[in-house]
N, C-alpha and C positions, 0 to 999 in steps of 0.2 A: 607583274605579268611576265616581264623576260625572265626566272628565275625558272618559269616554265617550259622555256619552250625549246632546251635542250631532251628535257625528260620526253615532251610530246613528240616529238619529232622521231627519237630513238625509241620509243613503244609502236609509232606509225610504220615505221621502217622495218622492225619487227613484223608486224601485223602482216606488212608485203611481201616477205621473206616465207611467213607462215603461209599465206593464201599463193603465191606460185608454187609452193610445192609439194599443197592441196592440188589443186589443177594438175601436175605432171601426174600425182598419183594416181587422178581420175583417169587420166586420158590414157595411164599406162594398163589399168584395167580394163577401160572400156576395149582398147584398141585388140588385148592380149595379148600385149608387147613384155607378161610382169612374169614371164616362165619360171620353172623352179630349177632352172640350172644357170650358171653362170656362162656368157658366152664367151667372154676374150680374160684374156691376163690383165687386161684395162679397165672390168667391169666393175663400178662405182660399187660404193656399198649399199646401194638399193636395193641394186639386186639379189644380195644377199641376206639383206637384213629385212624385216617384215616389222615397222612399228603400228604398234597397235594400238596405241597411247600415248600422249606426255602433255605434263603440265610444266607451266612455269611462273612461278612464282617471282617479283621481281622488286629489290629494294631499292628505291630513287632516292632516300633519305638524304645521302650523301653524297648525290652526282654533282654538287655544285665544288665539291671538293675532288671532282675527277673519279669518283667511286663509283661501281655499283656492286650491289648484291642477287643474290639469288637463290633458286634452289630448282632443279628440272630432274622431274620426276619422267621415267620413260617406261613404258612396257613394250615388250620385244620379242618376235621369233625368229630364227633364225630361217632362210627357205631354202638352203642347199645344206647338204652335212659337211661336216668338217668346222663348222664357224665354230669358235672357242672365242675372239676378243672383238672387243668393238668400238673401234676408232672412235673418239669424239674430237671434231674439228672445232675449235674455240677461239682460235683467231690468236688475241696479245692477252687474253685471258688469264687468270691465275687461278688453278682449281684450288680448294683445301683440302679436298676428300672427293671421292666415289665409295659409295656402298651398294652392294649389290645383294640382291633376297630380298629386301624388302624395306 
């Protein structure tokens, strides 16, 4: 049972991460606080970025050896012109790859 309850914990944690920033989104649309211009030199990528999607896939196989795996699939508009890249914030992460199109 303890062999688990690294993985639960870090899927739970997840889950909380995912559900406040469900909530921000809501409340940024209800409010119409989610304009299509950007207002300061400070404004997060939210504002510029419209996801519309994403999954994520996620390998525990190996978390007992300090690993994990994954795969996060994202669909995306951009809501101001000019956007061309888009940061991903991943913390001590190691990516192998991004592909883009599909």
């Amino acid at each position: 049972m303890n062999h688990l309850t690294f993985p639960l914990l870090a899927f739970l944690g997840l889950l909380n991460t995912l559900a406040v920033a469900q909530t921000t989104c809501q409340e940024a649309r209800s409010t119409g606080r989610h304009g299509h211009e950007l207002r300061s030199s400070t404004a997060s990528i939210s504002d510029s970025i419209d996801l519309l999607h994403h999954r994520i896939e996620l390998d525990l196989t190996r978390v007992d050896q300090g690993e994990i795996g994954g795969i996060c699939s994202l669909r995306f508009a951009p809501r101001v012109n000019g956007v061309n890249t888009l940061p991903l914030d991943l913390l001590d992460l190691t990516v192998d790859s991004v592909k883009a199109g599909g």
